[in-house]
Structures are given as C-alpha cells and as structure tokens.
KOLGURO-927767 format. One line per 4 residues: their letters; for each residue x, y, z of N, C-alpha, C, O. Coordinates in steps of 0.1 Angstrom, whole numbers. Atoms other than C-alpha are relative to their C-alpha. Layout:
A	X:Y:Z:X:Y:Z:X:Y:Z:X:Y:Z; ...
// end
This chain:
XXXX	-7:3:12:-372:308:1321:-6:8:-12:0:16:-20; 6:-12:12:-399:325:1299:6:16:-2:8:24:-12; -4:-16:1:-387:357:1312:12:5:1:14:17:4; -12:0:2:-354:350:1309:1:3:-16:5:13:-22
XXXX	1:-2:17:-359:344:1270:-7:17:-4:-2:24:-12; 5:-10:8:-380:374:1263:11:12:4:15:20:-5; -14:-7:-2:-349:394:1281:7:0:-9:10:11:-15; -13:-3:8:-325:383:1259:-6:3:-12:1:11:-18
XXXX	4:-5:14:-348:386:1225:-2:13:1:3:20:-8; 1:-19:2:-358:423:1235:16:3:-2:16:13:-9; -10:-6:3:-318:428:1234:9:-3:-10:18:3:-14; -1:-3:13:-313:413:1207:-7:11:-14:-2:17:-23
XXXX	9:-9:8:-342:431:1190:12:18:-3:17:22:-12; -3:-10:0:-328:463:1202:18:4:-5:23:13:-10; -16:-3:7:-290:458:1195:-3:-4:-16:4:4:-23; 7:-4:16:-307:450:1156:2:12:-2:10:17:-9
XXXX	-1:-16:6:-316:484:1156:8:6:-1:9:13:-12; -12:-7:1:-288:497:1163:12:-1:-12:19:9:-14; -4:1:10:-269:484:1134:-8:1:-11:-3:5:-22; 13:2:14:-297:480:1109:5:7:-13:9:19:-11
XXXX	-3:-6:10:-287:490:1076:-5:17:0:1:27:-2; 8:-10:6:-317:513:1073:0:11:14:-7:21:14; 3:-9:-12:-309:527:1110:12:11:-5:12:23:-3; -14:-11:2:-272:540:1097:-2:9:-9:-13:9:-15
XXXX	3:-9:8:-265:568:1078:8:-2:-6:18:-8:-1; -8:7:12:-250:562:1043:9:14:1:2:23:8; -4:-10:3:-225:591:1037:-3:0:-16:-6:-9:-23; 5:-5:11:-231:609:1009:12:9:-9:21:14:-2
XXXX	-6:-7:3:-212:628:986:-1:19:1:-13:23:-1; -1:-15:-5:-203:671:994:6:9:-8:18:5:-11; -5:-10:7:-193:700:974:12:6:11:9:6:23; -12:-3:-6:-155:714:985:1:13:-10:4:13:-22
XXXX	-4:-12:8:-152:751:974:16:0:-7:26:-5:-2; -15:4:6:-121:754:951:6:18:-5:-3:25:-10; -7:-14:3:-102:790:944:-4:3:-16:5:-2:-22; 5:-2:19:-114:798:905:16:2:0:24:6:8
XXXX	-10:-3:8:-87:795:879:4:3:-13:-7:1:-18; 8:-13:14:-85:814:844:-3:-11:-8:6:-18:-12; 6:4:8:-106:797:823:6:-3:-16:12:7:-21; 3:13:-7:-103:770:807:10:-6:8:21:1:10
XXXX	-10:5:-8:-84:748:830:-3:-17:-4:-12:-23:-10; 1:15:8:-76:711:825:4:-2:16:10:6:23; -4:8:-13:-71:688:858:10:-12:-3:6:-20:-12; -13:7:5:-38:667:855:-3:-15:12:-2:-27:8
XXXX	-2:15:-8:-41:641:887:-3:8:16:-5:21:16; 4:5:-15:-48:639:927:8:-8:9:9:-20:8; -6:12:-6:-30:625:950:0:4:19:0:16:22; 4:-6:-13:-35:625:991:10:-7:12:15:-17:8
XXXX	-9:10:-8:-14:612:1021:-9:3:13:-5:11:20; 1:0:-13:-38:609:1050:-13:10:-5:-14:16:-16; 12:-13:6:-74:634:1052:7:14:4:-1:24:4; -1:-12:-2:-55:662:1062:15:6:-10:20:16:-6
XXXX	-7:-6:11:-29:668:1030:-3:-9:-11:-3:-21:-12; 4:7:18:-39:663:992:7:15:-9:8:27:-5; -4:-7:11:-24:678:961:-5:-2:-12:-6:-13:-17; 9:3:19:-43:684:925:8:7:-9:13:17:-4
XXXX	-8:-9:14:-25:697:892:-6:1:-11:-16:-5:-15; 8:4:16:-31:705:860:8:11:-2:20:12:1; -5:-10:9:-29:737:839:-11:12:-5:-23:8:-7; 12:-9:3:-49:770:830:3:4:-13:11:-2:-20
XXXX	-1:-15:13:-51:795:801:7:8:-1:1:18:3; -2:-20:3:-31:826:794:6:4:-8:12:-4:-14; -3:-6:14:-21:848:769:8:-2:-15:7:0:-27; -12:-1:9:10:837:759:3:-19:5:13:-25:5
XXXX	-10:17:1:7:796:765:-11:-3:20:-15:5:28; -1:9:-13:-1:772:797:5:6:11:17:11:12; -10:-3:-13:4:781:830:-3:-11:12:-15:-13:16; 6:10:-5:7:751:854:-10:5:17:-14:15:24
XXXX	13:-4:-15:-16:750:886:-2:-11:8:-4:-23:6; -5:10:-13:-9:735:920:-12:4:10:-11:15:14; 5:-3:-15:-37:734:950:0:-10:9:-3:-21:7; 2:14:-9:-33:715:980:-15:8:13:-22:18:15
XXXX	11:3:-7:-58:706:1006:3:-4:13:8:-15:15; -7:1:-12:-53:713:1042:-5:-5:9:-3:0:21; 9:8:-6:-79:686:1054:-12:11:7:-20:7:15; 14:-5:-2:-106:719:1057:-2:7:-12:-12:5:-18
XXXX	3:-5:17:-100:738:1024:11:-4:-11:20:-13:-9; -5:3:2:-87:738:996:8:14:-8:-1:21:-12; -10:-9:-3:-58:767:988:10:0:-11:18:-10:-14; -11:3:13:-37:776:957:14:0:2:19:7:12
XXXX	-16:0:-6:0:771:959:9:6:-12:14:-2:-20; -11:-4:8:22:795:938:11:5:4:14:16:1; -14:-4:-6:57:792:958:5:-9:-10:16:-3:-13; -10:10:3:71:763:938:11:10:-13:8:21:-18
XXXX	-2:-9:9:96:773:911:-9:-3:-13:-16:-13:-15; 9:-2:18:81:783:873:-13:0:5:-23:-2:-2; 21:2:4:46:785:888:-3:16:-8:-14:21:-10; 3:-11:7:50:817:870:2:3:-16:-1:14:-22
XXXX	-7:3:13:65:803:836:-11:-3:-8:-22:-2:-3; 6:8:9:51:787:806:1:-12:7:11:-14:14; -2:19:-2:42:746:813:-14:-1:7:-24:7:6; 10:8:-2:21:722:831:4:-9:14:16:-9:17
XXXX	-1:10:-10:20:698:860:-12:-9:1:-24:-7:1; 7:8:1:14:667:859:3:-13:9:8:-9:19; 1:8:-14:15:633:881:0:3:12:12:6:15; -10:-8:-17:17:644:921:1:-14:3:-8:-22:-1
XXXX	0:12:-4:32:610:939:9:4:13:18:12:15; -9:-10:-12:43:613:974:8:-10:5:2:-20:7; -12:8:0:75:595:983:5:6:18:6:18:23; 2:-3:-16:80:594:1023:-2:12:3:-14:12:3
XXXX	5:-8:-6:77:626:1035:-5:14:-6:-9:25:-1; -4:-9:10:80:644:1005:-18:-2:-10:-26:-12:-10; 9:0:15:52:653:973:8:0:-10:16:10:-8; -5:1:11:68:647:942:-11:3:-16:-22:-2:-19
XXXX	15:-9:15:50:668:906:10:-4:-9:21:-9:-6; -10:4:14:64:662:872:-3:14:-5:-14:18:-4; 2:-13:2:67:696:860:8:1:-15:20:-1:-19; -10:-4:15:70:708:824:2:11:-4:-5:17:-12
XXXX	-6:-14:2:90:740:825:0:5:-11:10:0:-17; -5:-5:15:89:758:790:4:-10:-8:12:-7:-18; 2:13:8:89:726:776:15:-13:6:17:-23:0; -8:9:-4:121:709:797:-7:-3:13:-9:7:20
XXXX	2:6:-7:109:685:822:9:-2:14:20:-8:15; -6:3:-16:118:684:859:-6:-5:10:-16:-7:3; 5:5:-14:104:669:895:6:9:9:17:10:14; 0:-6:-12:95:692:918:-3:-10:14:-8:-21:15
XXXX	0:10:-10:97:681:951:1:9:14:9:18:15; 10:-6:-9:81:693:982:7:-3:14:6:-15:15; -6:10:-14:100:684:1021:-9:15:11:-17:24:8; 6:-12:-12:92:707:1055:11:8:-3:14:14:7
XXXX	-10:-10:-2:122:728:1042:-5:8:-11:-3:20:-12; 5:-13:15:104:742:1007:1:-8:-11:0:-20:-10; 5:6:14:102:732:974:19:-6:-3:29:-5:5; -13:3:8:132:719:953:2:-6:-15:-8:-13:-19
XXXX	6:11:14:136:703:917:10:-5:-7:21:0:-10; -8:12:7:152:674:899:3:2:-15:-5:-5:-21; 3:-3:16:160:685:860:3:-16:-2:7:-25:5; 1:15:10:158:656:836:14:1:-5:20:12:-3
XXXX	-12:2:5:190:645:821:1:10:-14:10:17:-17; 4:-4:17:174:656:783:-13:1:2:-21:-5:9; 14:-2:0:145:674:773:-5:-8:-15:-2:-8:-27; 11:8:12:119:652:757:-12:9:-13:-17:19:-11
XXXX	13:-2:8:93:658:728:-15:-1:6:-25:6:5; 15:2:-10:67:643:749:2:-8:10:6:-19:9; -5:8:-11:69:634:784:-16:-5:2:-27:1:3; 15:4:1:40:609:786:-4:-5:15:-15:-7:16
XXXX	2:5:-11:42:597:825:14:0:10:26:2:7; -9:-1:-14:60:596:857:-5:-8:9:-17:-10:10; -4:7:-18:64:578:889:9:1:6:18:7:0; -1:-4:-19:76:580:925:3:-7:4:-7:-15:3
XXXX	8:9:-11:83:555:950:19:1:7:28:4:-1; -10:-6:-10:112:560:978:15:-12:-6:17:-24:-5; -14:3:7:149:555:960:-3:-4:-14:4:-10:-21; 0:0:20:137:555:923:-11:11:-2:-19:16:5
XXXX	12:-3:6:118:571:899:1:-2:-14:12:-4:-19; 2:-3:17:107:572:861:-8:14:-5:-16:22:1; 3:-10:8:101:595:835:-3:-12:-12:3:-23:-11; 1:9:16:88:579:796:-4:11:-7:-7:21:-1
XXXX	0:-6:11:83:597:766:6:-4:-13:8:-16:-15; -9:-3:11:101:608:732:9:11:-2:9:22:2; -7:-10:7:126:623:717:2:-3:-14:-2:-14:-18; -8:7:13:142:624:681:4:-11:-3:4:-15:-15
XXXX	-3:23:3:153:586:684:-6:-6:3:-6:-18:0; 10:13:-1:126:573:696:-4:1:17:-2:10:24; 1:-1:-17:113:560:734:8:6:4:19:9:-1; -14:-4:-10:131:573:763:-6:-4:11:-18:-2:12
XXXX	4:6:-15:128:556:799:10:2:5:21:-2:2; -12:-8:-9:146:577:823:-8:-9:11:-20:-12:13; 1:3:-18:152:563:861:12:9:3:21:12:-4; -5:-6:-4:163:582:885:3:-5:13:-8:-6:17
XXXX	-5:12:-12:179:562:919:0:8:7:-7:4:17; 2:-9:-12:181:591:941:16:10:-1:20:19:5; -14:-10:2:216:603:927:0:8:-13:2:20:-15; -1:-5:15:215:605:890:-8:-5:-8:-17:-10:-1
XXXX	8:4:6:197:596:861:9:-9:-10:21:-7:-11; -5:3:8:203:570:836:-11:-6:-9:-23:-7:-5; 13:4:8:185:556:805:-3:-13:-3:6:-19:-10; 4:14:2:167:520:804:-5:-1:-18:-9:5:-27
XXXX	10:7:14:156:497:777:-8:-4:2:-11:-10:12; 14:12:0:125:485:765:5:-11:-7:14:-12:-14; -2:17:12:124:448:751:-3:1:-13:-12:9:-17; 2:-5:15:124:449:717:-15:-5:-9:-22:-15:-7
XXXX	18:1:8:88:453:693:-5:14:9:-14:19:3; 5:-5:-7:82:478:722:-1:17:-12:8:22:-19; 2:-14:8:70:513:702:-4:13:8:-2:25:6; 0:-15:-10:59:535:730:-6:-5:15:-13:-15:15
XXXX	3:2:-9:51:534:766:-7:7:2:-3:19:3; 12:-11:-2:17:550:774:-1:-1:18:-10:5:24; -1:-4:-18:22:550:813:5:-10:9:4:-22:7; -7:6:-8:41:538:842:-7:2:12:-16:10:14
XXXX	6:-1:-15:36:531:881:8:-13:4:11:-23:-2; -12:11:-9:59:514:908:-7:1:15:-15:9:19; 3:0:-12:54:502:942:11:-1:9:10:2:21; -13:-4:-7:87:501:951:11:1:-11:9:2:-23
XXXX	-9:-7:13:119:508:934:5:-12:-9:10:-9:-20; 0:9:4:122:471:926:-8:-8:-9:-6:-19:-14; 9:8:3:92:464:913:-9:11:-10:-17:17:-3; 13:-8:5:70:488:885:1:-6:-12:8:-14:-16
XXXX	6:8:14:54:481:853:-7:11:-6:-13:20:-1; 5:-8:7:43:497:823:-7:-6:-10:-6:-18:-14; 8:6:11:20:495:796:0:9:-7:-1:21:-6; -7:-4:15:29:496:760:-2:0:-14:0:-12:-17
XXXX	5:2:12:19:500:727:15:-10:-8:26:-6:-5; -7:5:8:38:474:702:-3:-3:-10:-14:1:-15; 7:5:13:36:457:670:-8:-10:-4:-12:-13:-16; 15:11:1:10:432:677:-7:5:14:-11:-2:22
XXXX	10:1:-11:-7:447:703:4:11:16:16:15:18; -3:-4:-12:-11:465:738:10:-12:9:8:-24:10; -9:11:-13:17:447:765:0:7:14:-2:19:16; -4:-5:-13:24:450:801:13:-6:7:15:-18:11
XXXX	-13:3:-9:57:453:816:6:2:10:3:11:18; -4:-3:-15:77:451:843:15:-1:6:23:-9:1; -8:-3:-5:104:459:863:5:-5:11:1:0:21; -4:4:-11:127:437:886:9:6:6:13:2:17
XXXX	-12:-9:-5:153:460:893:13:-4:-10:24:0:-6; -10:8:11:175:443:865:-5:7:-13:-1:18:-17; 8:-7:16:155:451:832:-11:-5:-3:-15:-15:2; 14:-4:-1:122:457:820:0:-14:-10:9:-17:-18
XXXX	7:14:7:104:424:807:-18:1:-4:-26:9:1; 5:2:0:78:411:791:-13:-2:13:-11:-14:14; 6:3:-6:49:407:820:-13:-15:-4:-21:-19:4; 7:6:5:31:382:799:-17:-1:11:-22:-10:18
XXXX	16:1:-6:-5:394:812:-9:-4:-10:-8:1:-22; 7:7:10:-30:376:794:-15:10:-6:-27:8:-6; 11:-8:0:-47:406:784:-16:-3:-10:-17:-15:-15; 11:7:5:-84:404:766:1:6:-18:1:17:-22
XXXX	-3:-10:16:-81:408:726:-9:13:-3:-19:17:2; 5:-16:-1:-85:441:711:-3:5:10:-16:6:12; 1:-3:-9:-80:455:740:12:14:4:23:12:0; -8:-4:-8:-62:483:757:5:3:16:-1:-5:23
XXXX	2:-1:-11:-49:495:791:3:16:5:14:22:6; -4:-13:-7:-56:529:808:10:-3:11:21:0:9; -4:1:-12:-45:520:843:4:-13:6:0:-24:3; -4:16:-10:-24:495:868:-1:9:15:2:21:16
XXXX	4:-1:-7:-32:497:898:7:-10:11:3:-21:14; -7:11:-9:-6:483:924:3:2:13:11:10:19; 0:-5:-15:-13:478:959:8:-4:9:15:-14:6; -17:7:-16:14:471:995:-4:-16:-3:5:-23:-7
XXXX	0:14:-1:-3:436:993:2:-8:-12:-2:-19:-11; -3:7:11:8:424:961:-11:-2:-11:-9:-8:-21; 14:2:6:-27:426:947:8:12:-16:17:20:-18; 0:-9:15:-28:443:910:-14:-1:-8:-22:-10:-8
XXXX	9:-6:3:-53:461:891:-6:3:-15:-13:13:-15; 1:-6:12:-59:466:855:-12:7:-7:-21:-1:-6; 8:-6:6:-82:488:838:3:3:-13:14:8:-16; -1:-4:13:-90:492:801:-10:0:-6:-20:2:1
XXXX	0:1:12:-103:490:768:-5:-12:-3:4:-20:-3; -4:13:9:-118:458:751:-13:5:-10:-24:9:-6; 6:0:15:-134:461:715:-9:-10:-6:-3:-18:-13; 7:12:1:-161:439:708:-10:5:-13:-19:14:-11
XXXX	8:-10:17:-178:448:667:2:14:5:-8:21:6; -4:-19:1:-161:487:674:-8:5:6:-13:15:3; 3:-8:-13:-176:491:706:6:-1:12:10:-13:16; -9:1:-12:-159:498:736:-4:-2:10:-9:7:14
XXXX	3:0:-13:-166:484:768:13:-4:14:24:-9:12; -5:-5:-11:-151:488:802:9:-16:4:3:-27:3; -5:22:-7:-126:452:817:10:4:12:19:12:14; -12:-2:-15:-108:450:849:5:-10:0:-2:-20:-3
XXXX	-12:12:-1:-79:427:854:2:-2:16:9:8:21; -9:0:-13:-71:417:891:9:-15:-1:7:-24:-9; -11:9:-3:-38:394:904:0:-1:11:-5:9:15; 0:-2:-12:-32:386:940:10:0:1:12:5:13
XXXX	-18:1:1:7:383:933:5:-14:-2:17:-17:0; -3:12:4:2:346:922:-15:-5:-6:-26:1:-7; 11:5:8:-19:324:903:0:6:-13:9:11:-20; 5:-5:14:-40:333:875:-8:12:-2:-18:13:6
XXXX	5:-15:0:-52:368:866:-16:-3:-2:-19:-12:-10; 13:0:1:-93:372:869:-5:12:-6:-2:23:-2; 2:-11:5:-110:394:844:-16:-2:-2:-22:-13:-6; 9:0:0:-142:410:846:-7:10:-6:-1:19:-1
XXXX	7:-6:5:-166:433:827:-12:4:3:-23:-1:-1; 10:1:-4:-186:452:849:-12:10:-12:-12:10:-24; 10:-11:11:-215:479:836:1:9:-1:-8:17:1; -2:-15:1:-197:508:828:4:5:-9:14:12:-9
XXXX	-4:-6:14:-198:514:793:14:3:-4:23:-5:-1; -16:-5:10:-167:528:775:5:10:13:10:20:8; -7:-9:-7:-155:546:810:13:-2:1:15:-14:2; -13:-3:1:-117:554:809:4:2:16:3:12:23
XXXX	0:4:-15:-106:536:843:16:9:5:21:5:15; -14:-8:-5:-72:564:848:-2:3:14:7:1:22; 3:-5:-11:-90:577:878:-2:-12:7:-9:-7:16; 5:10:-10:-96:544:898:10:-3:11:22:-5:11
XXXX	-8:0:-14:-88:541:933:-3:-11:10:-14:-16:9; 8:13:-12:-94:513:962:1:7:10:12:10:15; 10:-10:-8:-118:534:985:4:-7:18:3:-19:21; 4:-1:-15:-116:531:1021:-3:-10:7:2:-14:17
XXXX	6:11:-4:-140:504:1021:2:-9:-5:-5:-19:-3; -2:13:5:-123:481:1001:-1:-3:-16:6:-9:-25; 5:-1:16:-139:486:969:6:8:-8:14:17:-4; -5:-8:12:-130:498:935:-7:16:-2:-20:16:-2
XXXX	8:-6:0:-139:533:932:4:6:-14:17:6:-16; -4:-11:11:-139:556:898:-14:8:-9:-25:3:-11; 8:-7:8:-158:581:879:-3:-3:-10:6:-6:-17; 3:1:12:-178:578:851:-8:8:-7:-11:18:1
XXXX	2:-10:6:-196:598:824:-17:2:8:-21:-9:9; 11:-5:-7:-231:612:844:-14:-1:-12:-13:2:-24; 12:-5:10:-268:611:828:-3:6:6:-15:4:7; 7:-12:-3:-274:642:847:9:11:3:18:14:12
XXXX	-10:-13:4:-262:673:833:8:9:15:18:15:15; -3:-10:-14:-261:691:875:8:-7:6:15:-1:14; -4:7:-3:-246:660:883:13:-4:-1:16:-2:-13; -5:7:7:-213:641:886:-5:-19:5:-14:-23:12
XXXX	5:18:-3:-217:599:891:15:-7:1:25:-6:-6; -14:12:-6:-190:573:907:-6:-10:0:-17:-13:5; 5:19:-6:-194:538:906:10:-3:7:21:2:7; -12:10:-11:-178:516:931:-5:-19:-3:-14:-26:-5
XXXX	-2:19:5:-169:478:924:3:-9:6:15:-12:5; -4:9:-10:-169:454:947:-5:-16:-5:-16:-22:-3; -2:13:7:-162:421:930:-8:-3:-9:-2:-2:-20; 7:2:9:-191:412:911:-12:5:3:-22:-2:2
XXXX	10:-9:-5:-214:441:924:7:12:-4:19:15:-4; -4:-15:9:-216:476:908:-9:10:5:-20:7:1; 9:-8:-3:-233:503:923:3:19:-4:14:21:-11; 3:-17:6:-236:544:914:-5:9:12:-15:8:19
XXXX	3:-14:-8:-238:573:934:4:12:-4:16:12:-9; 1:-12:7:-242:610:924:9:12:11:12:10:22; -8:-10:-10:-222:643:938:-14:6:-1:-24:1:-8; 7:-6:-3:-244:668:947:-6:10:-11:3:14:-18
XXXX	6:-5:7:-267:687:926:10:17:1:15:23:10; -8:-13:-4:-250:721:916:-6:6:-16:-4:1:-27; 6:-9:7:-273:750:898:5:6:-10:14:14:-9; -2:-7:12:-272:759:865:15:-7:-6:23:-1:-13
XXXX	-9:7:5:-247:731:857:-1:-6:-11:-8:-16:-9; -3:11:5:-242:715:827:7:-10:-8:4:-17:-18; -12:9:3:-211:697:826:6:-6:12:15:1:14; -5:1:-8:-199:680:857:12:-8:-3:9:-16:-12
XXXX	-9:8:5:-165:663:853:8:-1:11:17:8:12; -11:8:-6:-145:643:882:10:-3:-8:6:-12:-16; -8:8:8:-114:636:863:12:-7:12:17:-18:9; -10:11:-9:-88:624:895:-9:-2:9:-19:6:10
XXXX	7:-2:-10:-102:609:925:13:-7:10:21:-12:3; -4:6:-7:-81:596:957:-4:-3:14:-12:4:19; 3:5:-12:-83:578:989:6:12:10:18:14:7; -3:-11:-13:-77:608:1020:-4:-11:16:-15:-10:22
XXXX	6:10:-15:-80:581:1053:-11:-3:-1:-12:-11:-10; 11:11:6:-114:571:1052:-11:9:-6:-23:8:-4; 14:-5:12:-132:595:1027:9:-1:-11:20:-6:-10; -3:1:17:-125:599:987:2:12:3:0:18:14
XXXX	-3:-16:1:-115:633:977:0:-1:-14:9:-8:-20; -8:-3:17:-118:643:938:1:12:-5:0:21:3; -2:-12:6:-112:671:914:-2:-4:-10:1:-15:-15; 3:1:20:-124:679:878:-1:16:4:4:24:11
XXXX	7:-16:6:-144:709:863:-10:-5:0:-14:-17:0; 14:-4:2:-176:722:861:-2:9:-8:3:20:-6; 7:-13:8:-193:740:834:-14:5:4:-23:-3:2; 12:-5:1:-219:765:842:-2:10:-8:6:18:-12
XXXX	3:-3:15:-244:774:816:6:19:-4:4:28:4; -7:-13:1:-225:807:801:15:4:2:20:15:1; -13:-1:-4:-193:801:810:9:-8:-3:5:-17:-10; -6:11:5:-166:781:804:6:-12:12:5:-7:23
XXXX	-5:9:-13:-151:748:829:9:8:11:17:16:8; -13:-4:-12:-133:757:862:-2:-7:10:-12:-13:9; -6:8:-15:-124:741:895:-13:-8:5:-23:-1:6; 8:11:-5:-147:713:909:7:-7:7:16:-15:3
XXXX	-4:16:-10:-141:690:943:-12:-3:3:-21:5:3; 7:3:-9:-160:668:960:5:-13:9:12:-22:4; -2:10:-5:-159:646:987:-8:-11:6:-18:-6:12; 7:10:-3:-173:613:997:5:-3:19:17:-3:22
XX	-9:6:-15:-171:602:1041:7:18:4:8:28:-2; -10:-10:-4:-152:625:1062:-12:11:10:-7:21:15
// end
C-alpha cells in the first residue's frame, strides 16, 4: 500500500511540473519588420481575419497633400499594397472591417468618400451617395453598412444595405456622432455628442434610439466594443476635478451594465480588443522611451507588458491592435532619435 501511494504522489509531483506556471513559457512580445513609408505617417486602424491575413491603414506625407497607405500581412510578413484604386491620388484610409470574404477600407479619395472592397477577384469600390465635410466613421458587417459625418446641414448617417444607399435619422438633441460599430445589420450603435451630454445609440433595423446606457457623469466614450455573444464593451472618458481617468462599461445582453475603473490613467481605449485569452487587451502611453506597453484586463486584475526594446528609440506608439487566431498583432510608429515616426508592428503569441 505504502508503495502504491508513493507511486501515485511521484506522478502527481511530476505531472505538477509539467504544468507549473514557472515551468511554461510566457510568450512575449516580437518586433515585425514593416516596409518604411515617407515620413511622417499616421496609422488609421487594424483589422485581421485569422493569423494568416491582416490589414493596417492610415496615410503618409507628400508634396502636394496625403497619400493613403494600405499594408497587409501575409501571416509571415508584412507587404505594401498599392493595387487598389487612388492609392496614387490625394486622401486617406481609414477603418479596414472584413465582411465574409471580403476587406472592406473607408477610403477618402480627394476628399469624396468611398468603400473599397477587396474579394479573390480584386479590388472594387462603393462611392458615397454625397461627399461629406467630414467623414468621422464607418462600419461593416454582412448586408449593411454605415458611413457618419457632415455636411452643410448638419449630421449625415448613410447606410448602405448592399444595393443602395439611403440617409437615416438621429433622435432629436443628437449634434454629432463621434463613431459607429455593428455586429450585424440589425443591430449597431453609436456614440454621440448632444445637448446634455455624451449618449449611446442603437440600431434595431427600424431606427436609431436612445440606448439609455447609464453612462458615468462627465464622461465620454472612445469605444464599443461588440462581441457574437451579446456581450458589450465600453471604453472612455470620466472627469473627476479636470482629471481624466480611464472607465470600462461591460453588458452581457441583459441585466445591468458593470462599470469599472481600472489603473490606466487618461489612456484612450479606441484600440481595445478581447485577446485570445479572454481578456481585455489595449495599449497605453509607455514610461520607457525604447519601449511600447499593453495592459490586459481581466475583470478586476490589470497587468502590463512591454514590446521589445528597440535602439535609439524614443517614441514608441502602438496605435491599432487586433486579435490574428491566438496571437495580437499591432501597428503604430516609432521615432528614432533624428528622425521623424514611421512604421512599427509587433506581435504578441504566435
């Protein structure tokens, strides 16, 4: 019997080791070479379907104005893409969202707004009904889309059903919509500046309503964040004596909304993603100049990890990050000293 027991404790012991926190290896974050692009460059958004295709946007420098800037990511590098149309024009690209099989860019041609759109046959693009003053956001999601902005009269909330475009209302008090996001064509929501306050609204496939989210006073909201499971996400803004600190909103798709304030100073939650592992992931501003830094949030635990040290840096800036199957993938800039920002990835896993 004795030496029955010490059997099974040695295999317990030794299956311990084998899992042990301190036996695995943590992944870490990795530098991803990126093509230089003419100086300076701004990073627009991220978006990935799977670890073996991702798309980043933004916009460069040149002589005569903006020129937009597309690289995708072919799960080993990452590779600039100047087939689509206007990547030769004046403009910008901005949201990438991928709609079944397709990538979908919001693209601002010489100042009129279109959706490019990506299949296994080549590019193609969607013109806007009317060119806006300012197109402030876009979304995607399979048989709709939106466009928000201005023009001369005021808001404009374009959808687009998969045939034509036509123009929605906001509810009235509404003064501008600072960004949208859908999860299907039935269901998106936006958040809105009005005359008492930030709001969040939403979309039944009928018309855009109040959401009555119980947001936190003085408060704003960068980000919603809405997942297949009904789960929702909020990120913002709350003002406490004219300092800003960091508040997250979650919903499960019923009940009562849970808000929390973890430790992440005045960071601007646009970039936040639900990582792989479950958790909240997003970037925030770095105390070390070679460095950049992510926290990840997992309920009422906050933890920090660094990208990799990179020589003679000092500015690191993640600005999108997204989920690629089970690693992160992000894009910003880096300034090294003498120079001005240009292209920055890194990845977490993988």
């Amino acid at each position: 019997m004795n030496g029955l027991r010490a059997v099974i404790v040695g295999l317990v012991i030794a299956c311990a080791s084998v899992v042990s926190p301190a036996a695995a290896v943590t992944p870490s974050w990795s530098a991803l070479p990126v093509p230089a692009a003419a100086q300076p460059v701004t990073v627009s958004d991220l978006a990935a379907r799977g670890p073996g295709e991702a798309w980043a946007t933004g916009y460069e420098q040149a002589a005569d104005g903006l020129r937009p800037m597309l690289y995708r990511w072919d799960g080993t590098a990452w590779r600039r893409d100047t087939t689509f149309p206007g990547a030769g024009e004046v403009g910008w690209l901005g949201k990438a969202q991928f709609v079944g099989e397709e990538v979908w860019i919001f693209h601002n041609r010489a100042g009129a707004g279109e959706i490019l759109r990506r299949s296994a046959g080549g590019w193609s693009t969607v013109p806007l009904p009317q060119t806006l003053w300012t197109y402030q956001d876009f979304t995607a999601v399979p048989g709709a889309a939106w466009v928000v902005g201005e023009d001369d009269t005021g808001l404009k909330v374009l959808h687009y059903d998969g045939s034509g475009w036509t123009a929605q209302s906001a509810p009235d008090g509404v003064l501008f919509l600072m960004g949208v996001t859908a999860r299907t064509a039935t269901d998106a929501w936006a958040w809105a500046d009005t005359s008492t306050g930030t709001t969040v609204l939403r979309w039944d496939g009928t018309v855009w309503r109040d959401a009555n989210v119980p947001l936190p006073p003085n408060s704003n909201v960068h980000t919603i964040l809405l997942e297949p499971s009904g789960r929702v996400t909020i990120g913002g803004s709350q003002y406490t004596d004219g300092v800003a600190g960091t508040y997250l909103m979650t919903w499960n798709g019923h009940g009562a909304w849970r808000t929390t304030h973890p430790p992440l100073g005045d960071t601007y939650t646009e970039a936040m993603v639900r990582g792989p592992d479950g958790a909240l992931w997003l970037p925030v501003r770095s105390d070390r100049a070679f460095q950049s830094k992510y926290a990840r949030v997992d309920g009422s635990r906050t933890a920090f990890s660094y990208g990799p040290e990179r020589t003679n840096a000092i500015d690191v800036k993640p600005r999108a990050l997204t989920r690629a199957g089970f690693s992160l993938l992000s894009f910003g800039t880096v300034e090294i000293y003498g120079s001005k920002p240009n292209l920055m990835s890194e990845r977490l896993g993988g």
